[in-house]
PASEGU-501423 format. One record per residue (C-alpha): x, y, z; chain; residue number from 1; residue in three letters. Coordinates in Angstrom, 2 decimals. Layout:
// PASEGU-501423
+---------+---------+---------+-------+-----+-----+
|       u |       v |       w | chain |   n | res |
+---------+---------+---------+-------+-----+-----+
|       X |       Y |       Z |     A | NUM | ala |
...
+---------+---------+---------+-------+-----+-----+
// end
This chain:
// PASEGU-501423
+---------+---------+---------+-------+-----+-----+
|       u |       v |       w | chain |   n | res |
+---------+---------+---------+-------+-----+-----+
|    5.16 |   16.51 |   13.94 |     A |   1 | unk |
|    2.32 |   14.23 |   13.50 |     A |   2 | unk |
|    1.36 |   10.60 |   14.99 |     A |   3 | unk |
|    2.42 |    8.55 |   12.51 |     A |   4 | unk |
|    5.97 |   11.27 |   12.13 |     A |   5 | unk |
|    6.05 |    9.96 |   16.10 |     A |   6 | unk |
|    5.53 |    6.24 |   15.14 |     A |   7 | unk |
|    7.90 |    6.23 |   12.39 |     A |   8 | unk |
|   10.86 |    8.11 |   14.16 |     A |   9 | unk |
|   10.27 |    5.54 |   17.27 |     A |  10 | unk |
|   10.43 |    2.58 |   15.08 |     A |  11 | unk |
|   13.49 |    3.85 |   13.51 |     A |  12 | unk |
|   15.41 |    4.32 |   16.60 |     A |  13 | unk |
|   14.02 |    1.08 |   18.14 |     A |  14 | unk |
|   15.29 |   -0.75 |   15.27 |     A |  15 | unk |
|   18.59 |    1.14 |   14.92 |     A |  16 | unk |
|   19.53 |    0.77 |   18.42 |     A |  17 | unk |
|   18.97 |   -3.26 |   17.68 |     A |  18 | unk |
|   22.37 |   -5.52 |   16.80 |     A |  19 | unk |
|   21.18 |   -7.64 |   13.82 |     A |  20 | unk |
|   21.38 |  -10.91 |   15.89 |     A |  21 | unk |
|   18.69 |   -8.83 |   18.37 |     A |  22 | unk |
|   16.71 |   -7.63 |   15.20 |     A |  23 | unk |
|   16.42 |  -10.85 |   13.78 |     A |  24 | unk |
|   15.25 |  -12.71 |   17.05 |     A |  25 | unk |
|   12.34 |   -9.90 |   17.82 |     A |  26 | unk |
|   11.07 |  -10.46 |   14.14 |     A |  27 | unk |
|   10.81 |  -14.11 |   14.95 |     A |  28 | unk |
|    8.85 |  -14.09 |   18.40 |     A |  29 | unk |
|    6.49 |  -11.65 |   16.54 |     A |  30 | unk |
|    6.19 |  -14.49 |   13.12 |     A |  31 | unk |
|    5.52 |  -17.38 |   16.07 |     A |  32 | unk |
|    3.14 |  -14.97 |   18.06 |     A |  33 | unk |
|    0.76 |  -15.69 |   15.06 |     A |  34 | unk |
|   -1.92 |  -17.99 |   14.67 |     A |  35 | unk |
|   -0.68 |  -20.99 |   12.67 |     A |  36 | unk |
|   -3.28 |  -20.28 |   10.36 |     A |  37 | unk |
|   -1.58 |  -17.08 |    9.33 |     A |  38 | unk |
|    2.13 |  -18.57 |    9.99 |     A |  39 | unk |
|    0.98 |  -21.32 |    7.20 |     A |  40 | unk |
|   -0.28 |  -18.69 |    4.49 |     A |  41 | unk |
|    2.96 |  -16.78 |    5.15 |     A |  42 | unk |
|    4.87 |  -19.73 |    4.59 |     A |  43 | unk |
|    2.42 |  -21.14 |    1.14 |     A |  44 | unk |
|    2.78 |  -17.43 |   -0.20 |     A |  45 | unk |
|    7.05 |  -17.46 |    0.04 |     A |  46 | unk |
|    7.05 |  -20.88 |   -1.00 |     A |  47 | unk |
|    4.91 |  -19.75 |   -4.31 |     A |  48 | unk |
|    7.55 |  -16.52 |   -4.96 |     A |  49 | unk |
|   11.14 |  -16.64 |   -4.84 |     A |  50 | unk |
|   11.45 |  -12.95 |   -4.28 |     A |  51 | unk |
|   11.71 |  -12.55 |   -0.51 |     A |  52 | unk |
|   13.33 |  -15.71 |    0.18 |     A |  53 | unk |
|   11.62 |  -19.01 |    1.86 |     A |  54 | unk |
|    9.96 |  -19.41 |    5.31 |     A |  55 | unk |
|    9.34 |  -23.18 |    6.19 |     A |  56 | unk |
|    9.17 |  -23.00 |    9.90 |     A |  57 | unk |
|    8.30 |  -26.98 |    9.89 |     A |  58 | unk |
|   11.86 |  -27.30 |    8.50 |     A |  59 | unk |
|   13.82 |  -24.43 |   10.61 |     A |  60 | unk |
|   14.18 |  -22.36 |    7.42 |     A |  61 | unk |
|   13.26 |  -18.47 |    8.25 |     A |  62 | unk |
|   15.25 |  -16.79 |    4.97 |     A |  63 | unk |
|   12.53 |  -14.89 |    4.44 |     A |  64 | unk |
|   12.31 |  -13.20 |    7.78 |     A |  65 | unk |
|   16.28 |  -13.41 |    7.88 |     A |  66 | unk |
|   16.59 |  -10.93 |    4.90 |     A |  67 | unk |
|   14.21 |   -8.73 |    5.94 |     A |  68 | unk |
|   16.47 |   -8.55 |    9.03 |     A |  69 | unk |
|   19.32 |   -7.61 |    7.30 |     A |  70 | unk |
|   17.61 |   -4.91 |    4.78 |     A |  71 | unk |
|   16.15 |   -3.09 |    8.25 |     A |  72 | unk |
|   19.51 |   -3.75 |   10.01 |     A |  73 | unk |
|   21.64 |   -2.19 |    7.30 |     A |  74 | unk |
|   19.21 |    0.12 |    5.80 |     A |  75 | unk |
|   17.18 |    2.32 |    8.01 |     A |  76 | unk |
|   19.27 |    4.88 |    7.56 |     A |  77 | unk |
|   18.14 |    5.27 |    3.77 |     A |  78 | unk |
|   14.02 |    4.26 |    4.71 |     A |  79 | unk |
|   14.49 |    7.44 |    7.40 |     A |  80 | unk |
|   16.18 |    9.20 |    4.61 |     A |  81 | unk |
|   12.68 |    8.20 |    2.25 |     A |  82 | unk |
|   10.25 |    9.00 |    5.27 |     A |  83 | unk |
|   11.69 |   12.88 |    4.84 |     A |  84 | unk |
|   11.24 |   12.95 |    1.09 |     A |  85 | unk |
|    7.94 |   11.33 |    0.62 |     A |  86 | unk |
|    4.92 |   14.35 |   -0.35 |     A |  87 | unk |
|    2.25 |   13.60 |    1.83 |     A |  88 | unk |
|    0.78 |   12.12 |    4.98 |     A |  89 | unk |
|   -0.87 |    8.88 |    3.21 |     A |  90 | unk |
|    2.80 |    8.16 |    1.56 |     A |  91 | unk |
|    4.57 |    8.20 |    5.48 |     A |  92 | unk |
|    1.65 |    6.02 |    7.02 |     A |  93 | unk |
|    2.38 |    3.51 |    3.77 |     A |  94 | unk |
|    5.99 |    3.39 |    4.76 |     A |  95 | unk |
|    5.39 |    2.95 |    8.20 |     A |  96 | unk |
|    2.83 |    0.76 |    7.83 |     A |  97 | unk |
|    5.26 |   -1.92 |    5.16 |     A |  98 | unk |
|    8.53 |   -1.47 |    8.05 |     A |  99 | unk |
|    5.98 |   -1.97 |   10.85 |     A | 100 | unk |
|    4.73 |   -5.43 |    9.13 |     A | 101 | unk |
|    7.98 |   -6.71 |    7.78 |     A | 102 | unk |
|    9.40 |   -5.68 |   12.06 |     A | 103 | unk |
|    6.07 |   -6.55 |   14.17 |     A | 104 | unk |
|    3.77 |   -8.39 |   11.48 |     A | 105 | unk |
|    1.40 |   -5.74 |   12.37 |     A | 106 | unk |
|   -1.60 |   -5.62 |   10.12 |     A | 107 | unk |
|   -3.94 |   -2.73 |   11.49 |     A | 108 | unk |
|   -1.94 |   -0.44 |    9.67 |     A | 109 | unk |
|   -1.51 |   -1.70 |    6.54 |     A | 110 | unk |
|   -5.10 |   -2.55 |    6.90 |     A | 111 | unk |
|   -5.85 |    1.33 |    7.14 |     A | 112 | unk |
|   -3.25 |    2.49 |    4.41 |     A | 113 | unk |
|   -4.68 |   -0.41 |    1.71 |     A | 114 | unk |
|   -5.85 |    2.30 |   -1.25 |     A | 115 | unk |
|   -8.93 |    1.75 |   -2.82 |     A | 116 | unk |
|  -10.17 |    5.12 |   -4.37 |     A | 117 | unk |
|   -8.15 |    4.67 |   -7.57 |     A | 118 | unk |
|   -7.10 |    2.34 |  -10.12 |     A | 119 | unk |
|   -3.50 |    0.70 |   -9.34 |     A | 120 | unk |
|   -1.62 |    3.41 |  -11.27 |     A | 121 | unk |
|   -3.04 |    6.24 |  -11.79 |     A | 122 | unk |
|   -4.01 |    8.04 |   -8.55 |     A | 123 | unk |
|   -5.54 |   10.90 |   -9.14 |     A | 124 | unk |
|   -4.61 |   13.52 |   -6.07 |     A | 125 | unk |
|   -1.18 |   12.72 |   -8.36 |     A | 126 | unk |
|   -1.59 |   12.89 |  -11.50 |     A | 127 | unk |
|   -4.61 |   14.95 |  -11.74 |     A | 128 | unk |
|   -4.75 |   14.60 |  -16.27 |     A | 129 | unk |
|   -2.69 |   13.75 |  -19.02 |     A | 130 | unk |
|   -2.74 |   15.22 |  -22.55 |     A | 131 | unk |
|   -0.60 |   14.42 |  -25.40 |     A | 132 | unk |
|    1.56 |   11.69 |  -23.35 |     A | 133 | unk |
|    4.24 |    9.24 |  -24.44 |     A | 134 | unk |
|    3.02 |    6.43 |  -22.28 |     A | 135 | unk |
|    5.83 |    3.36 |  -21.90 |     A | 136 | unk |
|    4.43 |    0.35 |  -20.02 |     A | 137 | unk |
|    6.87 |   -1.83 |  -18.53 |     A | 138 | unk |
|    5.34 |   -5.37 |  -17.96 |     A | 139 | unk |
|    2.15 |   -4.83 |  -19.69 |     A | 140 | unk |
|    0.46 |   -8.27 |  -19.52 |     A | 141 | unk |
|   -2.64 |   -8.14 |  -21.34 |     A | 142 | unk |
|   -2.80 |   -4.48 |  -21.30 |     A | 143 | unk |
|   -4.45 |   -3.98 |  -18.11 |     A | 144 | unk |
|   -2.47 |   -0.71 |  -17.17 |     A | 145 | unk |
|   -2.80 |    0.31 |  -20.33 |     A | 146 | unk |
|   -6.44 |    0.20 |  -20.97 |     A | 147 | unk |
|   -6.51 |    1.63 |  -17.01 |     A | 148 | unk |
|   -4.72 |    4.91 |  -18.75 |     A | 149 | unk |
|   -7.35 |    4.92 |  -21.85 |     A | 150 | unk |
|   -9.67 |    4.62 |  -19.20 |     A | 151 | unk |
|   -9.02 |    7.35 |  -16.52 |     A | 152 | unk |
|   -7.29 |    9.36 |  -18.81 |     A | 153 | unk |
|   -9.70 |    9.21 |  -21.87 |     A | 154 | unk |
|   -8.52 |    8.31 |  -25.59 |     A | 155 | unk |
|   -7.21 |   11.87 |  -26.34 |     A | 156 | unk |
|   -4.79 |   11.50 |  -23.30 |     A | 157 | unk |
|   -1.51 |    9.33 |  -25.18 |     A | 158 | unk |
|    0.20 |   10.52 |  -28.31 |     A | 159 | unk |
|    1.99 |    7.33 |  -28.06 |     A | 160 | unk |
|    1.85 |    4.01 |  -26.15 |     A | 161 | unk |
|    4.40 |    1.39 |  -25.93 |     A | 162 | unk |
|    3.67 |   -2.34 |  -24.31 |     A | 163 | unk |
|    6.92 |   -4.36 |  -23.47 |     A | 164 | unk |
|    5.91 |   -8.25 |  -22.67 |     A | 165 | unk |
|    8.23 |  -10.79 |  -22.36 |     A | 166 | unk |
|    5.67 |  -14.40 |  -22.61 |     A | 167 | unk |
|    5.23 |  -15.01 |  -25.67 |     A | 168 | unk |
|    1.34 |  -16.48 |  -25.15 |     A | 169 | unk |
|    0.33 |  -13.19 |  -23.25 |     A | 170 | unk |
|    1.99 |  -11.36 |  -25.68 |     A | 171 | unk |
|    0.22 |  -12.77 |  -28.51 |     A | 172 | unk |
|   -3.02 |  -11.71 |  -26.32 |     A | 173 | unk |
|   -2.10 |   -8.45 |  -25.72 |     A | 174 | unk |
|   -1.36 |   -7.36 |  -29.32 |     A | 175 | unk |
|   -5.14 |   -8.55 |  -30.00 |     A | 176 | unk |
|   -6.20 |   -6.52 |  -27.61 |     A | 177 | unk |
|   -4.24 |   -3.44 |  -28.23 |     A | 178 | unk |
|   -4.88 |   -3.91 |  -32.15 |     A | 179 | unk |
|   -8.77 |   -2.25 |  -31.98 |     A | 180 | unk |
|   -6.68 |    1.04 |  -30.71 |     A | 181 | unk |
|   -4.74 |    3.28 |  -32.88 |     A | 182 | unk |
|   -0.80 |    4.64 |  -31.75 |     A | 183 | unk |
|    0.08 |    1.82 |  -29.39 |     A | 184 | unk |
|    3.38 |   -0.24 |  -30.17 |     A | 185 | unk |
|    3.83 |   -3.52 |  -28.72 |     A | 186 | unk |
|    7.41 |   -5.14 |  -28.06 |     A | 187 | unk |
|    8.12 |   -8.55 |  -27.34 |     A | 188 | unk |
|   10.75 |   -7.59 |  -25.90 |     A | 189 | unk |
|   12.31 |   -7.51 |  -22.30 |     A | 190 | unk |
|   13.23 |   -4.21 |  -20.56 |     A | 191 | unk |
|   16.92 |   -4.02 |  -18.65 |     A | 192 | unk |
|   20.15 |   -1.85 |  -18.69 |     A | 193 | unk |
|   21.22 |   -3.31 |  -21.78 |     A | 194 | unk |
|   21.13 |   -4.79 |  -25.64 |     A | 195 | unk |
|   21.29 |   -8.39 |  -25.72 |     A | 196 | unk |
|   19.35 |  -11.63 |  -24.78 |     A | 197 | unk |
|   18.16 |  -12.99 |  -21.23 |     A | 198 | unk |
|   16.54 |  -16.20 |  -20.66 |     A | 199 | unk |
|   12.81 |  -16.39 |  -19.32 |     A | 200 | unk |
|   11.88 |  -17.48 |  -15.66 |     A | 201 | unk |
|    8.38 |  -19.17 |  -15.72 |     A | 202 | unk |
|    6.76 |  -19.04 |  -12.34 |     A | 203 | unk |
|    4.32 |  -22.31 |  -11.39 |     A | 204 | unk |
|    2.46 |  -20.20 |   -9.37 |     A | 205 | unk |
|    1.43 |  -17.03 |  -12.16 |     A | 206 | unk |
|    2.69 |  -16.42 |  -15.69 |     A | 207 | unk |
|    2.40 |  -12.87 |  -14.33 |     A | 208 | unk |
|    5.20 |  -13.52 |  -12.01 |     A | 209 | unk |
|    7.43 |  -14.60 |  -15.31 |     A | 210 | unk |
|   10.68 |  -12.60 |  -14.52 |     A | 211 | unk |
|   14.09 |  -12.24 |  -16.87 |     A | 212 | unk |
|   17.04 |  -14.14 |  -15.64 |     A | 213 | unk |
|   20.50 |  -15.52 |  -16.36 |     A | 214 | unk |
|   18.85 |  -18.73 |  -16.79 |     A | 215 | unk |
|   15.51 |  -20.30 |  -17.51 |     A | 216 | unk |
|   13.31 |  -22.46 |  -20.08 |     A | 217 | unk |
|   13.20 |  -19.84 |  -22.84 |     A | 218 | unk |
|   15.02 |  -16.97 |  -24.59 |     A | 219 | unk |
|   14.21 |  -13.72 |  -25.26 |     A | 220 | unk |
|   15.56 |  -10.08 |  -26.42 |     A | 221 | unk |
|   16.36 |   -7.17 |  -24.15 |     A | 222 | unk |
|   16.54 |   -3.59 |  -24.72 |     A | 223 | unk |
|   17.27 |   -0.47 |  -22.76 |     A | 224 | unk |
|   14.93 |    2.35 |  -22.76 |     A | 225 | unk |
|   17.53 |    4.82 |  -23.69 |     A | 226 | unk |
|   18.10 |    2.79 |  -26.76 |     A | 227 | unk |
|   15.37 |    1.39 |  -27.61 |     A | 228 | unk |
|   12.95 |    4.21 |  -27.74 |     A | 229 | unk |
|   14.13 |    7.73 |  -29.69 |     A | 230 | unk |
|   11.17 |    9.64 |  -28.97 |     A | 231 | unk |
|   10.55 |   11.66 |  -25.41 |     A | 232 | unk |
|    8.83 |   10.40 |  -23.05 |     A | 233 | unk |
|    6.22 |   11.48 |  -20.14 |     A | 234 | unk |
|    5.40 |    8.45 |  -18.30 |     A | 235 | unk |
|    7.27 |    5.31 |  -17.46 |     A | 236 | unk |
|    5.29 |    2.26 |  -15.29 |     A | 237 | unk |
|    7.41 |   -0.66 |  -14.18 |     A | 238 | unk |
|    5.96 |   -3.73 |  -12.67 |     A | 239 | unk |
|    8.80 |   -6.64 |  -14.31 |     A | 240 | unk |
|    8.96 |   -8.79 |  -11.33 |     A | 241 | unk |
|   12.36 |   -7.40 |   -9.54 |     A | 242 | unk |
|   13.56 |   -6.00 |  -12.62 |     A | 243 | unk |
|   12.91 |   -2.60 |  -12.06 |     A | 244 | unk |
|   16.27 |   -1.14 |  -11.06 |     A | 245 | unk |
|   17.67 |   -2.79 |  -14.35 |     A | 246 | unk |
|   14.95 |   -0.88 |  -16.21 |     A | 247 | unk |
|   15.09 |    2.41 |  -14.00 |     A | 248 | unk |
|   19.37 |    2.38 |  -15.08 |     A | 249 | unk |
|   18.67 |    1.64 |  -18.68 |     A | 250 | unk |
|   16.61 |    5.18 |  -18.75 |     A | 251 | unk |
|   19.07 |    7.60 |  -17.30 |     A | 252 | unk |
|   19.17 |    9.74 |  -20.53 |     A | 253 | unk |
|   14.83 |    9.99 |  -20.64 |     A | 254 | unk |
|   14.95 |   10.56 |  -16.80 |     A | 255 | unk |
|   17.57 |   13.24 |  -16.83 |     A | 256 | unk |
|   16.80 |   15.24 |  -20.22 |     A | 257 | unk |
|   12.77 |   14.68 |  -20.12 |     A | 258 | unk |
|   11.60 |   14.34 |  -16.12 |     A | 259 | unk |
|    8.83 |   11.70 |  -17.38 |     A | 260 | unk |
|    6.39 |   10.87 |  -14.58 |     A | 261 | unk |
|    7.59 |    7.44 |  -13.28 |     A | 262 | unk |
|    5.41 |    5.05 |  -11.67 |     A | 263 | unk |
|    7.24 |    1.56 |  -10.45 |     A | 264 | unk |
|    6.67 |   -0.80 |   -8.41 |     A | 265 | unk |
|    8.64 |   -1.42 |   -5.08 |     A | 266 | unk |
|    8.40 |   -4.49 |   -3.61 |     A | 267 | unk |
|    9.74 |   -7.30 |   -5.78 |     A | 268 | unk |
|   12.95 |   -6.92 |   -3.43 |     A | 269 | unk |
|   13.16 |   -5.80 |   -0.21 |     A | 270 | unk |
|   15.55 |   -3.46 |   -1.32 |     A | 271 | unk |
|   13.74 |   -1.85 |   -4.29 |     A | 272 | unk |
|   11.46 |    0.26 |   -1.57 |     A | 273 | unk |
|   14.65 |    2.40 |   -0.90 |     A | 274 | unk |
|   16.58 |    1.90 |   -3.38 |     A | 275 | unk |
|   14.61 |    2.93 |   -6.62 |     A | 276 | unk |
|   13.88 |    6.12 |   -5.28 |     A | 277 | unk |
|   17.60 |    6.89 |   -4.27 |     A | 278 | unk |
|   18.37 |    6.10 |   -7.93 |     A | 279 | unk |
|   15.91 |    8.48 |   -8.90 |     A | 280 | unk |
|   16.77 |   10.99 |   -6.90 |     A | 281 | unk |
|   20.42 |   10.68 |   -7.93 |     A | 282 | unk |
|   19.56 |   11.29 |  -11.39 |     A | 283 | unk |
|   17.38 |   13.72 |  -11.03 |     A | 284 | unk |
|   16.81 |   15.58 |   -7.53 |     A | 285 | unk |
|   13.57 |   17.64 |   -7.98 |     A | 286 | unk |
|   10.94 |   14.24 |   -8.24 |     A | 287 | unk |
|    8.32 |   14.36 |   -6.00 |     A | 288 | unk |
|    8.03 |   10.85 |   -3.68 |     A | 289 | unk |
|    4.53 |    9.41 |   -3.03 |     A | 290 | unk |
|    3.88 |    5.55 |   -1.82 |     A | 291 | unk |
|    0.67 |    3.64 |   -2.74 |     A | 292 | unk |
|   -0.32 |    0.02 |   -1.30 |     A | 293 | unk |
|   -2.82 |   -2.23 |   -3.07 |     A | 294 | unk |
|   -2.07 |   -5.51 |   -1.64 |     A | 295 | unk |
|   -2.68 |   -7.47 |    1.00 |     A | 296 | unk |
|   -2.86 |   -6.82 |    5.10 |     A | 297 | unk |
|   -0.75 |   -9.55 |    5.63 |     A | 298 | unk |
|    2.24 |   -8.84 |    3.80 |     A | 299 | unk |
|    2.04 |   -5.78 |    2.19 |     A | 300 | unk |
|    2.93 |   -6.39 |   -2.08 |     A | 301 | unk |
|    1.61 |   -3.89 |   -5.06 |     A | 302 | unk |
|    3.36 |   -0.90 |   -3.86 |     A | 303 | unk |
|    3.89 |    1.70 |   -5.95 |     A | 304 | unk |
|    6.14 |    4.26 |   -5.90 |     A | 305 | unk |
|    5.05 |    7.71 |   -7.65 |     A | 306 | unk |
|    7.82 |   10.03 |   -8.77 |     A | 307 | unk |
|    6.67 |   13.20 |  -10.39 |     A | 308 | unk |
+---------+---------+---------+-------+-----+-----+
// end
């Protein structure tokens, strides 16, 4: 056992041995420890996102910090259960590091955990090459990932690359971009667990942050892997703005018959950072774990989760 095995294991119990009323109330004298500098960009940040609930602490309203409450209450359990699983030493300081934050708003550690050696995806103490792969990408904007692959990778690395988008502007972007390079398929199309149509949620704050939903300003297909795509596949990235475990169920058949290396992000819902990788692991129990943060000190987003 190792420091941060020590720090984890104590936070666990500290926070297990908490009632949820208890939980909830030390999470809150830790938020109004802060300086109302960083109390006020907590608050702006939530207010621009509706994943993680509001904070408005002029108003009384602490959703954000309430939810987190009840994920840690009801949940440690299964982020003890990912602590065990995860590969290596830099994945169970990143785990500790996002619990610690969300519990004590402690940013040291996820100061010390923030990756920059790599490009967002494609860490390469991971996934060391790729040769002949059937890339999918999930939420491809303007084809930043993808060009991120070309470029890490090299232009011999994909036999096949397919772009889902839902906007309709960036998509019109991205198949410019993608045009000057041969074998790459773009779909305007949305990515869930099934065939039909889902409305489009425009975020004021980024047209990255566009998510599908039961209702919105604009309409637009959805597929599931499993159906939509014949061909095997050896990679899947997912960053679709908390619709990841949608996308993850809608490719049980690739995941179970083809073990494609699956890189997704985990942090559109508090949930998502245990939960994807128990639905991974239930469909296929010999992945590898690793975490990877990109984000910010302050509240930890761009995590990635690395199954291989």
């Amino acid at each position: 056992m190792n420091i941060i095995d020590l720090q984890f294991y104590r936070l666990a119990e500290e926070i297990s041995a908490l009632s949820r009323g208890a939980l909830y109330e030390k999470m809150r004298t830790s938020f109004d420890g802060l300086s109302p500098d960083i109390r006020n960009r907590l608050s702006v940040y939530f207010g621009k996102f509706g994943f993680w609930g509001k904070l408005d602490p002029a108003n009384g309203v602490f959703e954000e910090i309430e939810l987190k409450a009840d994920e840690l209450h009801n949940h440690i359990d299964d982020f003890v259960w990912l602590y065990g699983r995860l590969s290596d030493y830099r994945s169970k300081k990143t785990l500790y590091a996002v619990l610690n934050n969300w519990y004590a708003y402690d940013f040291k550690t996820t100061t010390q955990v923030k990756e920059y050696a790599f490009d967002e995806y494609f860490d390469h103490d991971i996934i060391p090459d790729a040769r002949d792969e059937v890339f999918v990408d999930l939420g491809a904007y303007f084809g930043e990932s993808t060009l991120s692959f070309i470029l890490n990778y090299g232009k011999e690395s994909y036999r096949k690359i397919y772009c889902y988008e839902i906007t309709p502007s960036v998509f019109a972007e991205l198949k410019k971009t993608m045009s000057v390079l041969p074998d790459i398929e773009c779909r305007h199309k949305g990515v869930s667990d099934r065939e039909g149509v889902m409305k489009i949620a425009f975020c004021p704050a980024s047209i990255s942050a566009n998510s599908l939903a039961d209702e919105g300003d604009a309409e637009v297909a959805v597929t599931s892997l499993d159906l939509d795509i014949d061909e095997p596949v050896t990679i899947i990235k997912a960053d679709i703005e908390g619709g990841e475990q949608r996308a993850l169920a809608g490719a049980r058949r690739h995941i179970e018959n083809e073990h494609p290396k699956l890189l997704f992000s985990v942090y559109h819902r508090n949930e998502d950072l245990w939960k994807i990788p128990r639905t991974i692991d239930g469909m296929s129990d010999d992945y590898r774990f690793f975490l990877r943060f990109k984000g910010t000190a302050t509240y930890p987003t761009e995590i990635t989760l690395f199954s291989v």
